[in-house]
N, C-alpha and C positions, 0 to 999 in steps of 0.2 A: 714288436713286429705288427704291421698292420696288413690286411691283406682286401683288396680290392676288386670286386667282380664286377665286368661290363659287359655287355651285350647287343649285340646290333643285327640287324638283319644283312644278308648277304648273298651272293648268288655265283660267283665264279668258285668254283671247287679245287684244294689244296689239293694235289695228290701226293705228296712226297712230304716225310715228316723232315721236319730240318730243327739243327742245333746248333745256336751260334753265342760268343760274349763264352765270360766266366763270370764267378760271380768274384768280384774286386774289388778293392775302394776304387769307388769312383767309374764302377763300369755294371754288369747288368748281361747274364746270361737271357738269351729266349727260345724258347719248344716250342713247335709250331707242329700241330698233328692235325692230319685230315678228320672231316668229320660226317657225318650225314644229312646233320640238320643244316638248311641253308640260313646258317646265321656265324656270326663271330665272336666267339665267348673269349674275352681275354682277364686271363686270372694273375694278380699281381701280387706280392709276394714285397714288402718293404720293410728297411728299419728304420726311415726316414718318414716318420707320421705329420698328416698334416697338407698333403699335394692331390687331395685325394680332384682337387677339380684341376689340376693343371695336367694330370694323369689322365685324366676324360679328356679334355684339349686333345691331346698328342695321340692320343689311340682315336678319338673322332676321326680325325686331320687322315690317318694312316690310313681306317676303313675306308675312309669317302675318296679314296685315293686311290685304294687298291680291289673294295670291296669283295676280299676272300673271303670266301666260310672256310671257317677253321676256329680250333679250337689253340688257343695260344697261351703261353706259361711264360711271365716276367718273373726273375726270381733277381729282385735289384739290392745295388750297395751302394746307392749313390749316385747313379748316374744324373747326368743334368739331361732333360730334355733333346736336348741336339743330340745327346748317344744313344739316345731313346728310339729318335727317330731310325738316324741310321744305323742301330743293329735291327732294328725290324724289317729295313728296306733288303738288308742283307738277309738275315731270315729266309725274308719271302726270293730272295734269288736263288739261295741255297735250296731250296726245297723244288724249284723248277730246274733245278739244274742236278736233283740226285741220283 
């Protein structure tokens, strides 16, 4: 199990925690909890070692995208990138819409 922590600065505030994915082959639950510090900590959780810079890519891509402060929980089993993407876009819908 490898587990991976990122960090970025951010400025739009989570208000609503959201929980979306299971954790699957091949899929990737993610927690998305408000926070106070205006940054984006996202903690990654994998048994897939080895992606640790393609996992930066796709969480970059996501901040600069969406630039939440929040505190975010990947707990993954595989997913490839493209699910990566969109359970986080979902995520962050789920959490403005709770």
């Amino acid at each position: 199990m490898e587990k991976l922590v990122y960090s970025f600065p951010a400025t739009k505030v989570v208000e609503q925690r959201a929980h979306v994915g299971v954790v699957g082959s091949g899929d990737l639950e993610i927690l998305i909890e408000p926070t106070n510090n205006l940054e984006t900590v996202v903690e990654i959780r994998t048994g897939i070692t080895g992606f640790g810079e393609t996992w930066r890519k796709v969480i970059e891509r996501f901040v600069s995208q969406n630039d939440v402060s929040a505190h975010i929980t990947i707990n993954d089993f595989g997913a490839t990138p493209g699910v990566v993407s969109i359970r986080l876009a979902q995520a962050l819908e789920v959490s403005k819409n709770a």
